[in-house]
LOSE-91151 format. One record per residue (C-alpha): residue in one letter; x, y, z. Coordinates in steps of 0.02 Angstrom, whole numbers, plus 32768, in hexadecimal, padded with zeros to 4 digits. Example, Ala and Ser with C-alpha at 12.3 -4.5 7.8 and 13.67 -1.06 7.14 Angstrom:
ATOM code east north   up
ATOM    a 8267  7F1F 8186
ATOM    s 82AC  7FCB 8165
//
This chain:
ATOM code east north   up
ATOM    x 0985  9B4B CD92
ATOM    x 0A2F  9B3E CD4B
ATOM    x 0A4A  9B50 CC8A
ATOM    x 0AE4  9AD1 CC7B
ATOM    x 0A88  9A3D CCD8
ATOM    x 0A87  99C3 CC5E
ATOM    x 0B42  99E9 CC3F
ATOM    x 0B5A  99C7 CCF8
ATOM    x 0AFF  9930 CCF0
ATOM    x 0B68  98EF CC73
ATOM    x 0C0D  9906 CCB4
ATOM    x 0BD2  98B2 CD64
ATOM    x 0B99  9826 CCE7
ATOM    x 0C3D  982F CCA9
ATOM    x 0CA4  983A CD5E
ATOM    x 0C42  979E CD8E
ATOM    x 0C6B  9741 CD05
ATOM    x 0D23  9769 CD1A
ATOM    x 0D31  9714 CDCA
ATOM    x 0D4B  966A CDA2
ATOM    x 0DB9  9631 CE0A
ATOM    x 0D27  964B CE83
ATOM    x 0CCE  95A6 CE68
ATOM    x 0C6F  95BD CF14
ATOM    x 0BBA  95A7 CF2A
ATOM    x 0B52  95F8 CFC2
ATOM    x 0B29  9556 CFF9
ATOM    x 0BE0  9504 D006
ATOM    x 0C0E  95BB D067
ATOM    x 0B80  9579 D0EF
ATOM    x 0BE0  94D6 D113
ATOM    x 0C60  94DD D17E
ATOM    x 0CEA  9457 D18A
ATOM    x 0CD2  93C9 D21A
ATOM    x 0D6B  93AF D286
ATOM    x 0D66  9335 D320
ATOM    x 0D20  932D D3B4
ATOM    x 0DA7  936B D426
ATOM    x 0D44  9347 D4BD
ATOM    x 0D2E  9287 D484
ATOM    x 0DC2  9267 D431
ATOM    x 0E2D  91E0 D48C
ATOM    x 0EE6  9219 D4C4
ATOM    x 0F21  918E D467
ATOM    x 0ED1  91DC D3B0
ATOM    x 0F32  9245 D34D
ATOM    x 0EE2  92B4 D2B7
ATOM    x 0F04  9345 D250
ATOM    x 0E9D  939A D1BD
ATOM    x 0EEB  937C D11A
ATOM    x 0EF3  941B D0AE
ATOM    x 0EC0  93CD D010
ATOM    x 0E37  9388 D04B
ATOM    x 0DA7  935D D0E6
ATOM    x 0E06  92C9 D110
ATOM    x 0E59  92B7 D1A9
ATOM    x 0EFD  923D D1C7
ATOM    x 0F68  91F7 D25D
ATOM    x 0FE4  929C D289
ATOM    x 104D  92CA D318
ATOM    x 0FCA  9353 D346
ATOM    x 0F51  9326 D3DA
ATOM    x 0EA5  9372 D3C8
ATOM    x 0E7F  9324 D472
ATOM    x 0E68  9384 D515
ATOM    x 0E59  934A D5C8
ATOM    x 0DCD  9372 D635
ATOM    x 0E00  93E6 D6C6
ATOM    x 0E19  938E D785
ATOM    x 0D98  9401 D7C4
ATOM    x 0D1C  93D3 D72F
ATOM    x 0D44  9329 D747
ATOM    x 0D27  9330 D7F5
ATOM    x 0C83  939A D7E9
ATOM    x 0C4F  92FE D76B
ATOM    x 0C63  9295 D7FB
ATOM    x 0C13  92E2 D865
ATOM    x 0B72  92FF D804
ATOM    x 0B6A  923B D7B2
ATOM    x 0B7A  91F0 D882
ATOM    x 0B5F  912C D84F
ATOM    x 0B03  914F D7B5
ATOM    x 0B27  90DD D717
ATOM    x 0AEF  90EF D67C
ATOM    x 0A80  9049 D650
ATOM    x 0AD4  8FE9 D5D7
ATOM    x 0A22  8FDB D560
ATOM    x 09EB  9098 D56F
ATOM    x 0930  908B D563
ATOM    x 08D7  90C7 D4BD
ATOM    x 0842  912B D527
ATOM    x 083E  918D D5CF
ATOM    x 07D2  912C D654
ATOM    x 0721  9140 D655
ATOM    x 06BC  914D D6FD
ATOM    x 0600  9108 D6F0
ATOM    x 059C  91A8 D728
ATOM    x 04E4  91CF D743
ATOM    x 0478  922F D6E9
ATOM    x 0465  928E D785
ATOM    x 052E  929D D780
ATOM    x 053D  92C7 D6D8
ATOM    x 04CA  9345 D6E3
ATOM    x 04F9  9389 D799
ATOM    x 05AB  93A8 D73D
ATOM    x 0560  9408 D689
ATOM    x 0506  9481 D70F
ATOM    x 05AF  9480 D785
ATOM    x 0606  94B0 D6E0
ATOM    x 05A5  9533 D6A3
ATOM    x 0590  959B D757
ATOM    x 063C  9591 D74D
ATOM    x 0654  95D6 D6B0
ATOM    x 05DA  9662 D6CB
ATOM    x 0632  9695 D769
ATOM    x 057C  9672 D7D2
ATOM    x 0574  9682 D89A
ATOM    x 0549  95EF D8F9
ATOM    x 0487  962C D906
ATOM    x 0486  9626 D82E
ATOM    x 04CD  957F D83D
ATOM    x 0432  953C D8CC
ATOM    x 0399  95A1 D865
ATOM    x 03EE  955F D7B9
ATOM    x 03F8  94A1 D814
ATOM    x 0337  94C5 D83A
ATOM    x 02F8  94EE D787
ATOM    x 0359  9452 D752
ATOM    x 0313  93E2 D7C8
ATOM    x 0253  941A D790
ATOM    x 026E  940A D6C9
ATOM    x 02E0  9384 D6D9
ATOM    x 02A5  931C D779
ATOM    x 0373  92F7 D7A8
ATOM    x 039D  9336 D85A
ATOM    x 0445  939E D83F
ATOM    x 04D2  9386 D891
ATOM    x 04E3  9419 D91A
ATOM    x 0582  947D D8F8
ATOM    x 05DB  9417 D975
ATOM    x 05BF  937A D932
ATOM    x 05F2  939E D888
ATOM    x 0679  93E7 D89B
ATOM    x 06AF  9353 D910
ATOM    x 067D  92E9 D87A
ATOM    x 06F2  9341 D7F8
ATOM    x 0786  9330 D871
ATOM    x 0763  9286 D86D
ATOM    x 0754  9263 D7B6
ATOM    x 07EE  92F1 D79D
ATOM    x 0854  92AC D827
ATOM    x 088A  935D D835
ATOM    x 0888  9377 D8F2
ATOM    x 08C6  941F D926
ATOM    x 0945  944C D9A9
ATOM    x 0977  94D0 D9FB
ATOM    x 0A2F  9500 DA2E
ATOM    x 0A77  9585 DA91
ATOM    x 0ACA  960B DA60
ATOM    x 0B32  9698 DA8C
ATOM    x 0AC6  9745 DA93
ATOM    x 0B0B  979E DA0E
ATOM    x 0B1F  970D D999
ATOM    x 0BCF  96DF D9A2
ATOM    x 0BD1  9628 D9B8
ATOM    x 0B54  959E D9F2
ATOM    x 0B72  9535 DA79
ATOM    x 0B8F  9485 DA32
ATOM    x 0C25  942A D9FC
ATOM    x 0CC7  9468 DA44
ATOM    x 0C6A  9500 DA9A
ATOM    x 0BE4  9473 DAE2
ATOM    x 0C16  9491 DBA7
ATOM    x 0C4E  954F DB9E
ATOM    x 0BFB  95C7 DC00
ATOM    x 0C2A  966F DBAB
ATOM    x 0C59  96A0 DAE9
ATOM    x 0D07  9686 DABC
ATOM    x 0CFB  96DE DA17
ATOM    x 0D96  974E D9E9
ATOM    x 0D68  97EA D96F
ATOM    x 0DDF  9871 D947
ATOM    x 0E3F  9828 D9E5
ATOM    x 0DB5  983B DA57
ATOM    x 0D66  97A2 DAA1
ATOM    x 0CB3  97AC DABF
ATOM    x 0CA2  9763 DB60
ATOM    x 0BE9  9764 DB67
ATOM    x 0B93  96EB DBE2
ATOM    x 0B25  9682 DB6E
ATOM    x 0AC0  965D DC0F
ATOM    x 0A44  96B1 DC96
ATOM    x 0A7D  969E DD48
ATOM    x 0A11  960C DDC1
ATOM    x 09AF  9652 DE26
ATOM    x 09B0  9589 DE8A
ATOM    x 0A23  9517 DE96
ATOM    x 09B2  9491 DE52
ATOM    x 098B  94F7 DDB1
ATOM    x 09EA  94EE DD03
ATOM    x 0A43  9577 DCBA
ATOM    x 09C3  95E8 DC46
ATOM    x 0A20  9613 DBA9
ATOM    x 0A20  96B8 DB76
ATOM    x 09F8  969E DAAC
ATOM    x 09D2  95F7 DA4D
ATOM    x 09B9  95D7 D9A2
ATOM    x 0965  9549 D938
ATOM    x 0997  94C5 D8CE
ATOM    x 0979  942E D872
ATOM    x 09CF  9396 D849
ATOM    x 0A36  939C D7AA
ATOM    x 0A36  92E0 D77A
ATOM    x 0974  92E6 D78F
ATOM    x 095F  9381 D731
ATOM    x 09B8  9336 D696
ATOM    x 095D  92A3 D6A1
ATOM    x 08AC  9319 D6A2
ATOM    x 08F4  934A D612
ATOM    x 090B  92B9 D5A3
ATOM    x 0869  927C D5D8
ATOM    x 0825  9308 D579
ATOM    x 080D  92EA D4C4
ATOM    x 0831  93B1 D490
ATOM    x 08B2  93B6 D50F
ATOM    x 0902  9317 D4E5
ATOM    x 0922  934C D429
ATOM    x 0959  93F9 D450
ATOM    x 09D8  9399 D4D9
//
């Protein structure tokens, strides 16, 4: 295409050659340069990165940073009495299951998956039970059965109706949103009138959640999960 490419050539050749004090490979230009763990580091540590090299020595400078009081409080909160064992164990627990378990939970898994109504799941547990001759769990049942083995038991908590806050914690005995946005409080009741005396207040809106300390621990107990953790 062009007539003076190999004179081109050679005077890239030639630029390239000229750049030596460019002693940089692609790899080392993929590694970046460790510093500490501020989160870990004790107050009491000291370190700074040395110019001249990867090293790091005792300085004035503090790499370390204090949690916040409302982190450290959430922490709290979360953890309850919980302490960590001092010999971690080396595999999650196992639970002994049937083969009518194990095989109530593979079909539980894949309706799930596939999005299937509740009459899928009962003709699905049907054509099982023929070929395989294992009575399947009804829908009930396992799902009662993975909460058990999970430990992830749901609860629900009330909230205000457009979403502001949830009743719990500090907002656990109000009766109406206090929410301030752009200066306006909400105000919202979070909770339908009685219509007895004897009755409990209806909340308007709820929403669901699970348990944080027995979601992580669902997690570790999976082996893909576990590494990616």
């Amino acid at each position: 295409m062009f007539d003076n490419s190999a004179e081109l050539r050679a005077e890239l050749e030639s630029d390239n050659d000229s750049d030596t004090d460019l002693d940089v490979s692609s790899g080392d230009l993929l590694k970046f340069p460790e510093l500490p763990n501020i989160l870990t580091t004790p107050a009491t540590q000291h370190v700074e990165i040395n110019k001249d090299s990867d090293d790091f020595s005792e300085s004035e400078e503090e790499f370390y940073i204090p949690l916040p009081e409302t982190l450290v409080s959430l922490r709290k909160q979360l953890l309850g009495d919980y302490k960590c064992p001092s010999n971690p164990p080396t595999s999650p627990i196992h639970h002994t299951l049937t083969s009518c378990q194990k095989l109530s939970l593979k079909h539980y898994i894949a309706w799930k998956q596939s999005n299937g109504t509740v009459q899928a799941y009962k003709a699905h547990a049907a054509v099982l039970k023929d070929t395989t001759v294992f009575n399947i769990l009804s829908l009930y049942n396992c799902q009662k059965l993975a909460v058990e083995l999970t430990e992830l038991h749901a609860h629900q908590v009330d909230i205000c109706p457009n979403s502001c806050i949830a009743y719990a914690g500090v907002y656990k005995e109000l009766k109406t949103c206090p929410f301030v946005k752009d200066g306006k409080t909400c105000g919202l009741s979070g909770y339908k009138p009685k219509r007895k005396v004897f009755l409990q207040n209806k909340p308007y809106a709820q929403m669901m959640y699970l348990p944080v300390m027995a979601t992580i621990k669902v997690m570790f107990a999976n082996a893909n999960t576990s590494q990616l953790l």
